[in-house]
mmCIF file of the C-alpha atoms, coordinates in Angstrom:
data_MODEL
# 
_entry.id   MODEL 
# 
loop_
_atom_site.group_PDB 
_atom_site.id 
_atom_site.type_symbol 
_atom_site.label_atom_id 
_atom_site.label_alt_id 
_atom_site.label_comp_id 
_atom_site.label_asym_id 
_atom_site.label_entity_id 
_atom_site.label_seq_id 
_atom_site.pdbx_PDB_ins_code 
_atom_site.Cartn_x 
_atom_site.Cartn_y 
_atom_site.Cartn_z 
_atom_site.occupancy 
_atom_site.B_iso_or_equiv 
_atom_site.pdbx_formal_charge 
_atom_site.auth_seq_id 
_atom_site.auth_comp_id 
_atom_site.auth_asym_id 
_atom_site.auth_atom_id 
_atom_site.pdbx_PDB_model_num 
ATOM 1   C CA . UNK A 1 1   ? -5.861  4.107  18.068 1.00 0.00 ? 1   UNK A CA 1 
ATOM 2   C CA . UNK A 1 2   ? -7.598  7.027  18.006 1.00 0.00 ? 2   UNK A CA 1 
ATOM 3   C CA . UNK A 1 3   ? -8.045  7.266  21.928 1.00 0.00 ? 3   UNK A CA 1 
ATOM 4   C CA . UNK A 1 4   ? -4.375  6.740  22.214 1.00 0.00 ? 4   UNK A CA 1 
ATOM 5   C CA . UNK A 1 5   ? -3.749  9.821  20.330 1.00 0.00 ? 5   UNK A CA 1 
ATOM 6   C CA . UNK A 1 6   ? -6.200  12.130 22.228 1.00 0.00 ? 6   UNK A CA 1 
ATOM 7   C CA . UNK A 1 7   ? -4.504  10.744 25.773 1.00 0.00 ? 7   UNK A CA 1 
ATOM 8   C CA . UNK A 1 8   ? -1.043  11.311 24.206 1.00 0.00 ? 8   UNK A CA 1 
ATOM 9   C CA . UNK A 1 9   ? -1.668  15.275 23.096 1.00 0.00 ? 9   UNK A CA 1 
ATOM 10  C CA . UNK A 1 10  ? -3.862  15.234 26.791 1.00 0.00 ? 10  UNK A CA 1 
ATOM 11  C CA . UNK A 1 11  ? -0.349  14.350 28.381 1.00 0.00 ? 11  UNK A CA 1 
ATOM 12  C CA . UNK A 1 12  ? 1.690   17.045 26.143 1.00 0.00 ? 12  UNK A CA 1 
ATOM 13  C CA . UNK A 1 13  ? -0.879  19.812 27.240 1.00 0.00 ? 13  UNK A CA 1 
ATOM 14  C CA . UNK A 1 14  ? -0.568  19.407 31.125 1.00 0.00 ? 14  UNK A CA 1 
ATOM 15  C CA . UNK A 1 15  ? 3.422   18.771 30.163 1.00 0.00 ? 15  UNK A CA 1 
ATOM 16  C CA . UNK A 1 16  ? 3.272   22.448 27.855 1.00 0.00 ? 16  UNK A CA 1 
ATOM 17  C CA . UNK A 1 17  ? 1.162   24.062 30.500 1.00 0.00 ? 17  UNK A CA 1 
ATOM 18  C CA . UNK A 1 18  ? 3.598   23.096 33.198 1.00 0.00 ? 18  UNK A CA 1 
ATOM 19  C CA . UNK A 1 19  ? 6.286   24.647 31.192 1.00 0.00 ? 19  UNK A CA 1 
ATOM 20  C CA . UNK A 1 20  ? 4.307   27.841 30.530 1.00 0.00 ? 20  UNK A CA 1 
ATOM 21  C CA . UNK A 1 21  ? 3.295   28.186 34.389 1.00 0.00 ? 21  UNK A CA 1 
ATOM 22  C CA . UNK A 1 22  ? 6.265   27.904 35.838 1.00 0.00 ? 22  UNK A CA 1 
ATOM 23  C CA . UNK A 1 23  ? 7.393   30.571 32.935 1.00 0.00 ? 23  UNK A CA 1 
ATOM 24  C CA . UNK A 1 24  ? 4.995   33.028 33.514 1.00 0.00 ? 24  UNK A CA 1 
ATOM 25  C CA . UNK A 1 25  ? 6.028   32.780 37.371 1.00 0.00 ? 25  UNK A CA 1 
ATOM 26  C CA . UNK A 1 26  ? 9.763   33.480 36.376 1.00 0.00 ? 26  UNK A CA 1 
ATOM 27  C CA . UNK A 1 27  ? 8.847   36.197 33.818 1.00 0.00 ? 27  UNK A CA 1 
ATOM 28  C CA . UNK A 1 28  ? 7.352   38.587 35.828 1.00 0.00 ? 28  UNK A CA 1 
ATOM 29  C CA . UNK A 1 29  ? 3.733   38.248 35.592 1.00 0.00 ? 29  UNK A CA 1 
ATOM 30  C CA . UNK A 1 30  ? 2.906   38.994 38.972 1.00 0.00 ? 30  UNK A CA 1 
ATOM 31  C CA . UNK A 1 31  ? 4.568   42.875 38.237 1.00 0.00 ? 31  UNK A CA 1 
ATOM 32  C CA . UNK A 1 32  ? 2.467   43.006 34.513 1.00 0.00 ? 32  UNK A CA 1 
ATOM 33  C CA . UNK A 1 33  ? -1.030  41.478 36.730 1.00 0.00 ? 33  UNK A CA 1 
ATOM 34  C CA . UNK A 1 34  ? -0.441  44.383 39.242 1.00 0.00 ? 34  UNK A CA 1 
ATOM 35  C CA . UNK A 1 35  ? -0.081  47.009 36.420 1.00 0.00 ? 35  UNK A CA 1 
ATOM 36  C CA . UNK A 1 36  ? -3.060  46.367 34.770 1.00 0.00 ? 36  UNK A CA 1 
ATOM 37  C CA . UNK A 1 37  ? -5.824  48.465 34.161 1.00 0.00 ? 37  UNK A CA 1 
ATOM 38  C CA . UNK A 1 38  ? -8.967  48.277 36.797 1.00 0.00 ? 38  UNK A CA 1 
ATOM 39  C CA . UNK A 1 39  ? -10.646 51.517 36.404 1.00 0.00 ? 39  UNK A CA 1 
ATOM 40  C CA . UNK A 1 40  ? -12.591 53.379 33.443 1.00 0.00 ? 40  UNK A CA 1 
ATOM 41  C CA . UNK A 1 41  ? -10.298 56.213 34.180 1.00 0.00 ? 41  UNK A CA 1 
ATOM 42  C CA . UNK A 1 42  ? -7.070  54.336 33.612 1.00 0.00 ? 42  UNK A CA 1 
ATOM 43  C CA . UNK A 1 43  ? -8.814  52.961 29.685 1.00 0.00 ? 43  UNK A CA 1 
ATOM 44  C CA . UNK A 1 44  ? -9.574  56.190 29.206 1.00 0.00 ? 44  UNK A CA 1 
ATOM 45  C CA . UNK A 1 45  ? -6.098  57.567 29.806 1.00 0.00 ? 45  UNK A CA 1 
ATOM 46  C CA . UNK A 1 46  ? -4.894  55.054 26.797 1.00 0.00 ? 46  UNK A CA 1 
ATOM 47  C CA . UNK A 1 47  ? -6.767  56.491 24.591 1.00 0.00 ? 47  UNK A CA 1 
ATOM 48  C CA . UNK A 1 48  ? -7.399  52.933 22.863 1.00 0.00 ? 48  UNK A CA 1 
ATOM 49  C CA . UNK A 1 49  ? -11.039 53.052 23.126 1.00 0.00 ? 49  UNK A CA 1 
ATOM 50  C CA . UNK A 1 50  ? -11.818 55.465 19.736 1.00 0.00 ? 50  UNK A CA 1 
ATOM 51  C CA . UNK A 1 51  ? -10.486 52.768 17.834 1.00 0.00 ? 51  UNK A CA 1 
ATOM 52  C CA . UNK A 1 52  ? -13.129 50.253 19.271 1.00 0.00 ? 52  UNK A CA 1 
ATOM 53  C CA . UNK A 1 53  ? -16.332 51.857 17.238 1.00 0.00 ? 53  UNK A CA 1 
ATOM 54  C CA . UNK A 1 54  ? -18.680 50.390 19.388 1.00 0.00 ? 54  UNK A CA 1 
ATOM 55  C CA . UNK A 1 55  ? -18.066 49.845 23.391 1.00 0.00 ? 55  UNK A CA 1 
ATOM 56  C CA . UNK A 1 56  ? -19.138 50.524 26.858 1.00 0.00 ? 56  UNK A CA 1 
ATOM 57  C CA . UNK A 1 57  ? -15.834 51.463 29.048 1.00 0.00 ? 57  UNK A CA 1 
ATOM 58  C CA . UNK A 1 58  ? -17.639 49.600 32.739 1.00 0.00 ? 58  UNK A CA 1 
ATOM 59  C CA . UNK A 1 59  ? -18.150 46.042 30.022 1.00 0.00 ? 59  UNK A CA 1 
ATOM 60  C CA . UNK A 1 60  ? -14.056 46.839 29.380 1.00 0.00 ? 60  UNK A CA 1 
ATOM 61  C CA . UNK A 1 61  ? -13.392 47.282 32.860 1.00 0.00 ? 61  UNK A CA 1 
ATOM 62  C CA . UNK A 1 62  ? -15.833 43.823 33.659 1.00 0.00 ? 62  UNK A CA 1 
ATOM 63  C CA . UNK A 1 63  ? -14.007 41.940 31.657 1.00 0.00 ? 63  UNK A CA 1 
ATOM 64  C CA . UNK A 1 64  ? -10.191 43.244 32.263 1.00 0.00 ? 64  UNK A CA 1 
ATOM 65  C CA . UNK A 1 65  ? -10.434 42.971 36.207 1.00 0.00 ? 65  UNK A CA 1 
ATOM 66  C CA . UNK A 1 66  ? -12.447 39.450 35.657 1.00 0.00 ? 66  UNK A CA 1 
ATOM 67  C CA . UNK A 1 67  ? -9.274  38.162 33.565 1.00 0.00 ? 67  UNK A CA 1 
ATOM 68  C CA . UNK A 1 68  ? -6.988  39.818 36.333 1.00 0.00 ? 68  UNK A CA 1 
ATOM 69  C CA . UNK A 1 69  ? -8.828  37.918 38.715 1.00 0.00 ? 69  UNK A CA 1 
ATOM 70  C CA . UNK A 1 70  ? -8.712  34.779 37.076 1.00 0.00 ? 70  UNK A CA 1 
ATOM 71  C CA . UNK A 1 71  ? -5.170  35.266 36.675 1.00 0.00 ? 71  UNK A CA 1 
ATOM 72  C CA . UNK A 1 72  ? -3.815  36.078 40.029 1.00 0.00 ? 72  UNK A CA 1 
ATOM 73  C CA . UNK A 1 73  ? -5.567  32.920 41.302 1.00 0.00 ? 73  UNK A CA 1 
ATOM 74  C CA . UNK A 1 74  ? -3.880  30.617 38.988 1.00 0.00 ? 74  UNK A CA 1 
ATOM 75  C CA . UNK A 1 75  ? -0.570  32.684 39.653 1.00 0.00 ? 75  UNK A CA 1 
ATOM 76  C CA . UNK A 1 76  ? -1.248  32.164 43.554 1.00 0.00 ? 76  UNK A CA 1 
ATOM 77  C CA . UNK A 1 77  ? -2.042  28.504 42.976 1.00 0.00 ? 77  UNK A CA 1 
ATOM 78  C CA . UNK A 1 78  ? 0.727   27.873 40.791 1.00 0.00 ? 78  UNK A CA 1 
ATOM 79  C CA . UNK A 1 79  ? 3.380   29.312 43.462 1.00 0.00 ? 79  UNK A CA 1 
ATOM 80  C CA . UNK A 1 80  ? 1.424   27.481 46.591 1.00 0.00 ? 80  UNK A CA 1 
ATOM 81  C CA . UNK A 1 81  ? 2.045   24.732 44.571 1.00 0.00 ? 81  UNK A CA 1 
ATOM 82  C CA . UNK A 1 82  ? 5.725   24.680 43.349 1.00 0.00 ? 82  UNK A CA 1 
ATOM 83  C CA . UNK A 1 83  ? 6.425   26.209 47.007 1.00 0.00 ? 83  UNK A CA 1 
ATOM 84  C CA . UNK A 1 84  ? 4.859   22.764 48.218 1.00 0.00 ? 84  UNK A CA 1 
ATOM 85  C CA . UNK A 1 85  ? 6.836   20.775 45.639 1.00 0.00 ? 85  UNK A CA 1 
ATOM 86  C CA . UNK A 1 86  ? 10.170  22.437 46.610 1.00 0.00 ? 86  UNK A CA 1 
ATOM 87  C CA . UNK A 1 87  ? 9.835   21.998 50.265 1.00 0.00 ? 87  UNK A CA 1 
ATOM 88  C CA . UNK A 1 88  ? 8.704   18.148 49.578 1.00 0.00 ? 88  UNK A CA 1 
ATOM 89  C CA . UNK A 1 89  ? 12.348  16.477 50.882 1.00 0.00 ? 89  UNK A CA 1 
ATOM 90  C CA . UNK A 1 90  ? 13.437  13.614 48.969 1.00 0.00 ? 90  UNK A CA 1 
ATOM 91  C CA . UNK A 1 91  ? 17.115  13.974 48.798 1.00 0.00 ? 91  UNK A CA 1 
ATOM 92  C CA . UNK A 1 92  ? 19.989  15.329 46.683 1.00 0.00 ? 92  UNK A CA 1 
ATOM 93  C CA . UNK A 1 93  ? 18.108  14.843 43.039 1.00 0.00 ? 93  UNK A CA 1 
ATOM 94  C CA . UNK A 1 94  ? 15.026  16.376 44.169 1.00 0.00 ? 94  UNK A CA 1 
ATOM 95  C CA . UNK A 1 95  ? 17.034  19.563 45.916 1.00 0.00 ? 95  UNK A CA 1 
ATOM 96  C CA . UNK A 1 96  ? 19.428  19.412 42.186 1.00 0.00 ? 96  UNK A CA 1 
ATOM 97  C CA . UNK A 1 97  ? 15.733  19.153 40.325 1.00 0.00 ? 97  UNK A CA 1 
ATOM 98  C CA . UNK A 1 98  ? 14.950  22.063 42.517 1.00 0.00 ? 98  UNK A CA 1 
ATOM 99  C CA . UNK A 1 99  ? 17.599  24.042 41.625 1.00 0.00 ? 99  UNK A CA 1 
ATOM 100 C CA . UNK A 1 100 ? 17.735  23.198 38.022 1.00 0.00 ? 100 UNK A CA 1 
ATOM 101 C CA . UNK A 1 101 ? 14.167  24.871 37.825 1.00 0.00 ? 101 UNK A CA 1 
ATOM 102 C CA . UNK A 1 102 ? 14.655  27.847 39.040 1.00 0.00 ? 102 UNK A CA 1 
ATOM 103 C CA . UNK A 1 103 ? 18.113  28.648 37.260 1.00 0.00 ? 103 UNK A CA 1 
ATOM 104 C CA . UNK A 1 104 ? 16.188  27.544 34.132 1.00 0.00 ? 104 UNK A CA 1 
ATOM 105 C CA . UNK A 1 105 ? 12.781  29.367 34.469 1.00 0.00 ? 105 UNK A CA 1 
ATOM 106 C CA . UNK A 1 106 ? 13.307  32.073 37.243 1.00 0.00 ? 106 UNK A CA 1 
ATOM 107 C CA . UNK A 1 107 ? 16.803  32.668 36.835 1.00 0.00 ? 107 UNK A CA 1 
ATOM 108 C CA . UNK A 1 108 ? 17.062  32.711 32.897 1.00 0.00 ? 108 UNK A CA 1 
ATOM 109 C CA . UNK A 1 109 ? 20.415  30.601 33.297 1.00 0.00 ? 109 UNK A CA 1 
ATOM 110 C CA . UNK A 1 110 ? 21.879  28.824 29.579 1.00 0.00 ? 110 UNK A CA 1 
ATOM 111 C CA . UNK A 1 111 ? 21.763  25.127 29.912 1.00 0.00 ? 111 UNK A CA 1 
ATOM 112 C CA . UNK A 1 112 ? 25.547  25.087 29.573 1.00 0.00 ? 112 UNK A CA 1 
ATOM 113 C CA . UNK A 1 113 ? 25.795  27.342 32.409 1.00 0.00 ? 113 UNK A CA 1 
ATOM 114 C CA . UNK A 1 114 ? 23.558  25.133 34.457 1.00 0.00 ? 114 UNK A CA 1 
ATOM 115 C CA . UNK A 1 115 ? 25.482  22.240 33.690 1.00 0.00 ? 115 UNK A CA 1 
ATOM 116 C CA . UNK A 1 116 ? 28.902  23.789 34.226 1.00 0.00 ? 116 UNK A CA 1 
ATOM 117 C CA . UNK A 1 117 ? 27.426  25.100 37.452 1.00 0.00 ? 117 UNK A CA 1 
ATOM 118 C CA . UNK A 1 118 ? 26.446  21.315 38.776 1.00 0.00 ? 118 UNK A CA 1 
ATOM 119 C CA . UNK A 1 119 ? 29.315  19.859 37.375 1.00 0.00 ? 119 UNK A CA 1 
ATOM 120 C CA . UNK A 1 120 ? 26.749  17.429 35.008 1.00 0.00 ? 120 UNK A CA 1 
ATOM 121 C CA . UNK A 1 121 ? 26.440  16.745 31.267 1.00 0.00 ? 121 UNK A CA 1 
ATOM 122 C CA . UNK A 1 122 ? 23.763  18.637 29.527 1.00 0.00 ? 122 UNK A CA 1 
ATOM 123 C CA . UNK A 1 123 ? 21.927  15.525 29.419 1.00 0.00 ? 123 UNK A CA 1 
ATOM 124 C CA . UNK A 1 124 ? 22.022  14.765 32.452 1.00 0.00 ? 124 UNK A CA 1 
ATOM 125 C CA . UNK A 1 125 ? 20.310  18.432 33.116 1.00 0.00 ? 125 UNK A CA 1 
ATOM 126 C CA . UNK A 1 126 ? 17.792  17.732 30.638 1.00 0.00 ? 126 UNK A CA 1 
ATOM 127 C CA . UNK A 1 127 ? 16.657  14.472 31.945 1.00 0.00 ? 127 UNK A CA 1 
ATOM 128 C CA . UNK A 1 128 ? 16.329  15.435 35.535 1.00 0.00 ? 128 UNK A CA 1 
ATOM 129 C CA . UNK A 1 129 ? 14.688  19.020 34.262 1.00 0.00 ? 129 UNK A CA 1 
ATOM 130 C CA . UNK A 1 130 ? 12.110  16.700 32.584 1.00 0.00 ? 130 UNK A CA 1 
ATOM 131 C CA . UNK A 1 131 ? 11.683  14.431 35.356 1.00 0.00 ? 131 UNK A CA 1 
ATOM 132 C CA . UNK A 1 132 ? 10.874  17.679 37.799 1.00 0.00 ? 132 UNK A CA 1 
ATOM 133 C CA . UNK A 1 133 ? 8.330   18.706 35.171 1.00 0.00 ? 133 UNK A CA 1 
ATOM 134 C CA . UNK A 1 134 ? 6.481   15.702 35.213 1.00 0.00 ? 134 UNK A CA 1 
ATOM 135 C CA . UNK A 1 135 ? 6.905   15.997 39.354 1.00 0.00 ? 135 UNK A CA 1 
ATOM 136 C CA . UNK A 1 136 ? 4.989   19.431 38.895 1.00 0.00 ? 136 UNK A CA 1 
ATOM 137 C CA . UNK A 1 137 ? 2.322   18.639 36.615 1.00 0.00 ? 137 UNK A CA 1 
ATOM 138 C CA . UNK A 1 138 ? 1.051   15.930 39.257 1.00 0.00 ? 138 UNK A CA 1 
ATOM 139 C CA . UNK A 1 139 ? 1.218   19.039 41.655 1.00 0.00 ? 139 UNK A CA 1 
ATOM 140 C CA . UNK A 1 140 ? -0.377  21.183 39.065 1.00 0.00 ? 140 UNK A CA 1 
ATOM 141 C CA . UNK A 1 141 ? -2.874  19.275 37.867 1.00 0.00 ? 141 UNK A CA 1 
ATOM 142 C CA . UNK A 1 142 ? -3.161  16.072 40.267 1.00 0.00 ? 142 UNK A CA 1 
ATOM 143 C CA . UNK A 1 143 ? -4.669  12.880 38.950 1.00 0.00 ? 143 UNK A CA 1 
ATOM 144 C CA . UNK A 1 144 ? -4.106  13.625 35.086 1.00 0.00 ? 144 UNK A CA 1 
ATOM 145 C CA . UNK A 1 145 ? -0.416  15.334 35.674 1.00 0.00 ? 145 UNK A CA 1 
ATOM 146 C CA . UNK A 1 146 ? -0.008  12.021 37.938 1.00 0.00 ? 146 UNK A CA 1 
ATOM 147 C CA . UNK A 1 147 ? -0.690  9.678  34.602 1.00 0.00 ? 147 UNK A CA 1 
ATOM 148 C CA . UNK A 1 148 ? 1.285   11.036 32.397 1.00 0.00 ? 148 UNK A CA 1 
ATOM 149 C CA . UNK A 1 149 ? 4.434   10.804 35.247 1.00 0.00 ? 149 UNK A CA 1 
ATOM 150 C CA . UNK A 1 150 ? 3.634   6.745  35.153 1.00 0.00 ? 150 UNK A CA 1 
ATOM 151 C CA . UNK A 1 151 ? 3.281   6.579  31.428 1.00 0.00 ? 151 UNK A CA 1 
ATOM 152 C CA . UNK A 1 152 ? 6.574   8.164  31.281 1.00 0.00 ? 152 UNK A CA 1 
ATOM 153 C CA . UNK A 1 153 ? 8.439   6.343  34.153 1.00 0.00 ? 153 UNK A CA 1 
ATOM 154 C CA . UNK A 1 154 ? 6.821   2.958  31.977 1.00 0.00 ? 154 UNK A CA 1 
ATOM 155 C CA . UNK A 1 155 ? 8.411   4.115  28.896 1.00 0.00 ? 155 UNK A CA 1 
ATOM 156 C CA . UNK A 1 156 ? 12.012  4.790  30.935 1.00 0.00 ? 156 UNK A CA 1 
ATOM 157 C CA . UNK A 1 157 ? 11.915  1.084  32.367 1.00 0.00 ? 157 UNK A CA 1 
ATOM 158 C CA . UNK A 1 158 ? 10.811  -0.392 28.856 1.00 0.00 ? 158 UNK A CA 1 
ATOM 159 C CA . UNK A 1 159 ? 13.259  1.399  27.006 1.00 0.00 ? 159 UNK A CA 1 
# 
């Protein structure tokens, strides 16, 4: 039982972190990565540093253009990736899927205006907006995004 539990919260974190890529992509992150400090001279001109008692501004600088590193690659990955999974042609759901991504997360559209939009229920906007998620998080994170599309397609034709 236990393993059960440790797959299902596995499946919810590749499902969250889906959900919180493709939101960081439609939030401007790219602007705030591009902004951010990567020289002693910039720290210095915030003025934050006397409030750190003990520091050493080139560690600060280390570790702020390391994270800004890290972070454009997963941005770059992350839009290689949904690029690839929006080109991928497999007919009118997948381009309303599409669509019903980027009015949610890059667009910042309500899901009533969504639906009004594609002349479809709510629900029917939340199912397919699921269903696209779990199409990303195989392209995001391959093999396990990939099991936790099956478990869920199992579930659909069980229930």
């Amino acid at each position: 039982m236990q393993t059960s539990k440790k797959h299902k919260q596995k499946k919810d974190k590749r499902f969250q972190n889906t959900r919180v890529l493709l939101h960081a992509m439609g939030s401007g992150l790219r602007e705030h990565i591009e902004q951010s400090i990567t020289n002693s001279e910039e720290l210095e001109a915030l003025n934050i540093m006397t409030l750190i008692p003990f520091h050493d501004p080139n560690v600060e600088i280390d570790s702020f253009i390391k994270s800004k590193t890290r972070t454009e690659l997963l941005l770059v990955n992350a839009e290689q990736l949904f690029n690839a999974w929006a080109r991928s042609s497999r007919g009118g759901a997948h381009r309303m899927r599409r669509e019903i991504i980027r009015d949610w997360y890059f667009r910042k559209k309500e899901l009533s205006r969504i639906a009004s939009d594609m002349n479809r229920s709510e629900d029917i906007i939340l199912t397919q907006l699921g269903i696209a998620l779990d199409q990303l998080s195989v392209y995001f994170f391959g093999e396990d995004g990939l099991q936790r599309m099956i478990s869920s397609e199992k579930a659909d034709c069980n229930g």
